[in-house]
C-alpha positions in Angstrom: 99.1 223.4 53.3 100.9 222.7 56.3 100.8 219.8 58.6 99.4 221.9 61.1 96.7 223.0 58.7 96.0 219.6 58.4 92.5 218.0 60.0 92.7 216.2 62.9 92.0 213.0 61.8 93.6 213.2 58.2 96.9 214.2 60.0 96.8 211.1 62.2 95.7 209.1 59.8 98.6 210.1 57.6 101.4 209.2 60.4 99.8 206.2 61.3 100.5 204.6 57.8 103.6 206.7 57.4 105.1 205.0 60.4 103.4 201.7 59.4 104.8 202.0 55.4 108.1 200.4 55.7 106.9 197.8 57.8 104.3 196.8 55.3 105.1 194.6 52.4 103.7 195.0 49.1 103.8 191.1 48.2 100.6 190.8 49.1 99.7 192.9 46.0 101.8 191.6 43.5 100.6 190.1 40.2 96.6 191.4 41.2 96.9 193.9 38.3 95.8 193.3 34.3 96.7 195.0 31.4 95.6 194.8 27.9 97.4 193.4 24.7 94.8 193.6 22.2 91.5 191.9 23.3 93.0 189.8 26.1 94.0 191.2 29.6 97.5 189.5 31.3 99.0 190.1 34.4 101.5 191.8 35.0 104.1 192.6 37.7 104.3 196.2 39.1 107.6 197.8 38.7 108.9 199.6 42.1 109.0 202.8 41.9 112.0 204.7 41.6 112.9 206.9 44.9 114.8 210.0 44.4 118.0 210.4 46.1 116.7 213.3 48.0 113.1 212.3 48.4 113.1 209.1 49.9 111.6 209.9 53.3 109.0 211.7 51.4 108.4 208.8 49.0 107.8 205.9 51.8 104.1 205.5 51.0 104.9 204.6 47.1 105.4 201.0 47.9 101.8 201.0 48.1 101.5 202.7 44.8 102.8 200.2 42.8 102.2 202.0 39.5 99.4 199.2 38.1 99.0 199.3 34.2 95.6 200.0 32.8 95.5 200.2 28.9 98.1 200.7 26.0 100.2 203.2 27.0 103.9 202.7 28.7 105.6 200.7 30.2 105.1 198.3 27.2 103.3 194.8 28.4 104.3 191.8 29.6 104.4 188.7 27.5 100.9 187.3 27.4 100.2 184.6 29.7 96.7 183.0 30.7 94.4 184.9 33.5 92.9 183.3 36.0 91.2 186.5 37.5 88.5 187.4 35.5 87.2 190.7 37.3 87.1 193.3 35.0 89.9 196.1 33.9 89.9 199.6 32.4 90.3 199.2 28.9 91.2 202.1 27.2 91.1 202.1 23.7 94.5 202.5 21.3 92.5 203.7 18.5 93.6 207.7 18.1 95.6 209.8 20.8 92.9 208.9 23.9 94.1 210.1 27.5 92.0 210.0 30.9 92.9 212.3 33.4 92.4 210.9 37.0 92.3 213.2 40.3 92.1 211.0 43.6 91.2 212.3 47.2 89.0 214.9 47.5 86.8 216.8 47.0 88.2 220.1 48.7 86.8 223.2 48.7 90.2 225.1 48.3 91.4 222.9 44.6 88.3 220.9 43.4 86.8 224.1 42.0 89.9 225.3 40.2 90.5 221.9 38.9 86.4 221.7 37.5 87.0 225.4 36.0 89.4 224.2 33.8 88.0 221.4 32.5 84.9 223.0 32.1 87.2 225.6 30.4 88.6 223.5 27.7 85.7 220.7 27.5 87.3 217.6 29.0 85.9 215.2 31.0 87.7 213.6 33.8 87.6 211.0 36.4 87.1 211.8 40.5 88.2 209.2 42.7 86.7 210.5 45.9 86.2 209.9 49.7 83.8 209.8 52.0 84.6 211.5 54.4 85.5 214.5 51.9 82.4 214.2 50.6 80.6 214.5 53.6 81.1 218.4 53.6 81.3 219.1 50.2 78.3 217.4 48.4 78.3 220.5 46.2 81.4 219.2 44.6 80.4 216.1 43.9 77.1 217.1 42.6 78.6 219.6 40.1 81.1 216.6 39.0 78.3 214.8 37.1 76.3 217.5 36.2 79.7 218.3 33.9 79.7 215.2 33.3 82.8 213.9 34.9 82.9 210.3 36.5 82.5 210.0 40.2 84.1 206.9 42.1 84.7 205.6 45.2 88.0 205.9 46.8 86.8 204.9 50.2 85.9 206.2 53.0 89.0 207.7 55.1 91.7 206.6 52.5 93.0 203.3 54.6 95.8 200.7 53.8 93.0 198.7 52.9 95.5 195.6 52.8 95.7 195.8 57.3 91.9 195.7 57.1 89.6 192.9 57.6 87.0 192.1 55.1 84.3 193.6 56.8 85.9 196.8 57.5 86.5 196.6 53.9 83.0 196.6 52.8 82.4 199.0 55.3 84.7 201.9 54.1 83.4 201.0 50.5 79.6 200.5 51.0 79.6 203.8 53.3 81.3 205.9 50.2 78.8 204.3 47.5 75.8 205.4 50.0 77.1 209.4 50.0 77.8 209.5 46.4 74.4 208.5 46.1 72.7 210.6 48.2 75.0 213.8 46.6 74.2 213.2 42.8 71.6 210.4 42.7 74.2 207.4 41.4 76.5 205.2 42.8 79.6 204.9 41.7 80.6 202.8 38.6 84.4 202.5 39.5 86.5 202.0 42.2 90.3 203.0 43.0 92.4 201.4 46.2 94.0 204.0 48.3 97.8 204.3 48.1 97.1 201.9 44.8 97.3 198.7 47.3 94.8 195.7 46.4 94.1 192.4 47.9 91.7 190.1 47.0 88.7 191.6 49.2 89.2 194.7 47.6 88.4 193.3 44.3 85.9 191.1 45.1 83.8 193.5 47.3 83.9 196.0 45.1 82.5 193.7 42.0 79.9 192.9 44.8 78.8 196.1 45.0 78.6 197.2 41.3 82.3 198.4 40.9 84.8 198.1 38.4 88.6 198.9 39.5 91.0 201.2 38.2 94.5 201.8 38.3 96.8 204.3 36.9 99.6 204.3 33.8 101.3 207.7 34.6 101.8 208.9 38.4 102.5 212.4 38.5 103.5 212.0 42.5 102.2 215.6 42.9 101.4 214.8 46.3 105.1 214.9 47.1 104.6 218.9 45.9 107.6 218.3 43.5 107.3 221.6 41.9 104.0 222.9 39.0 107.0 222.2 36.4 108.1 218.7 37.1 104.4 218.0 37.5 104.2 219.1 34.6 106.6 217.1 32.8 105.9 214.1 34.1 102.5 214.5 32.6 104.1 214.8 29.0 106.6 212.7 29.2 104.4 209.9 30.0 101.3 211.2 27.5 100.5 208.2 24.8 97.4 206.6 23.6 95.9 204.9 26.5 97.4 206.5 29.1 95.5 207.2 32.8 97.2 210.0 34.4 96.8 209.6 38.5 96.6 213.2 39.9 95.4 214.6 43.7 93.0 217.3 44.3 93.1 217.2 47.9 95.1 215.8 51.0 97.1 218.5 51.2 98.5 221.5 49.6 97.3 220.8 45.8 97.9 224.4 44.7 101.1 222.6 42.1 98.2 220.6 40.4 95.9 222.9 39.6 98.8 225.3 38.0 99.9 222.2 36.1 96.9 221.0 34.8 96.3 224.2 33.1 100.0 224.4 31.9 99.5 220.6 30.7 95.9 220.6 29.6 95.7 222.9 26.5 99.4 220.8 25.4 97.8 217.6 25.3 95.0 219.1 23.4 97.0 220.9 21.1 99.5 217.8 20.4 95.5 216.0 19.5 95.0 213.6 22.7 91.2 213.1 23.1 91.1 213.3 26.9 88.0 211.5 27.9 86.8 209.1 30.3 86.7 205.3 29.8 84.0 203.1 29.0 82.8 200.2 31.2 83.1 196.7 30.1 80.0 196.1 31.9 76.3 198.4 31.9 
């Protein structure tokens, strides 16, 4: 998809906090993430990502995905240390070769489908971080996400740098996304994912307020970059291990790459005997 294919207000949107990325800090962020180390959650720090020699315009909004840990898998933890932010974490369990498989963005008509075919294909459940404003024309989607059986979350409304909002807006962009998931399937969400992967505190807080859990990512496949089906791909494998979330897009642009790779990927993990599911709540 080109940018001229792009919406209106997605394509604004997207060179608003393009232009705004370097200019933004991500310090604001650090240390807000937990992993697990058997029963007890520690922080940790967020490694930067790396930046291509040859991709580094492309990659400008990646300080905001700071790559938070959310299980077992790698990078290996951090020392244990005592947390003083008690809101609750994925927890994804090291017993056996367990995956989850996380698609962020949509729904869109043109992918979404593809993506739900194969799933539905090989029976695996997955996780659908989605927006409002995506949802708005395509309650279809949504609806056929949990009749399969798939988890639904909020990913706000219009995908903001939610760390340049105020707290109401905040709320706002959350509560407004939880009110059309609900009126598309009947539920609101259980889980919650930041855009761009950048937290503050209101995000966390506002989002236990309204009945949320937040989720990161262990494995960013960067496949909105459009790297290439194959280097999708292999990021997927070379980062598969017990407790591993795989971060994924099905929308915001041209996802044609991720729905070739998940079917190159998906029947691999299977075959290799990951149990790709979705996680638990720590909370009913």
């Amino acid at each position: 998809m080109t940018k001229d294919q792009l919406p209106p207000r997605l394509l604004t949107r997207r060179r608003a906090l393009l232009a705004g990325a370097a200019a933004v800090g991500a310090a604001g962020t650090a240390g807000l993430f937990t992993t697990f180390t058997g029963d007890e959650p520690v922080h940790r720090a967020s490694p930067a990502p790396a930046q291509g020699p040859q991709k580094r315009s492309a990659l400008k909004p990646s300080s905001y995905r700071l790559q938070p840990l959310t299980g077992y898998g790698p990078p290996k933890a951090a020392p244990r240390r005592t947390l003083v932010r008690r809101e609750p974490m994925l927890q994804v369990s090291a017993r056996g070769r367990t995956m989850v498989l996380s698609f962020d963005d949509g729904p869109d008509a043109r992918y979404t489908p593809h993506i739900l075919d194969t799933l539905r294909e090989y029976d695996v459940r997955a996780m659908f971080f989605v927006c409002g404003e995506m949802v708005a024309d395509n309650k279809d989607l949504v609806a056929r996400m949990a009749d399969e059986g798939h988890v639904v979350g909020n990913h706000t409304w219009s995908h903001p740098l939610l760390t340049r909002l105020s707290r109401g807006r905040v709320r706002r962009e959350m509560e407004r996304t939880c009110d059309i998931i609900e009126e598309s399937y009947g539920e609101r969400p259980a889980w919650f994912r930041a855009p761009y992967g950048a937290w503050n505190r209101a995000a966390f807080q506002l989002g236990a307020e309204l009945g949320m859990e937040p989720l990161a990512w262990t494995v960013d496949t960067l496949d909105w970059t459009t790297p290439g089906t194959r280097t999708i791909v292999g990021r997927v494998e070379d980062g598969a291990a017990p407790g591993v979330v795989v971060l994924s897009h099905d929308a915001g642009g041209d996802r044609s790459q991720s729905v070739r790779a998940l079917r190159a990927y998906l029947p691999q993990l299977l075959d290799a005997g990951y149990h790709v599911t979705v996680p638990r709540r720590h909370y009913a």
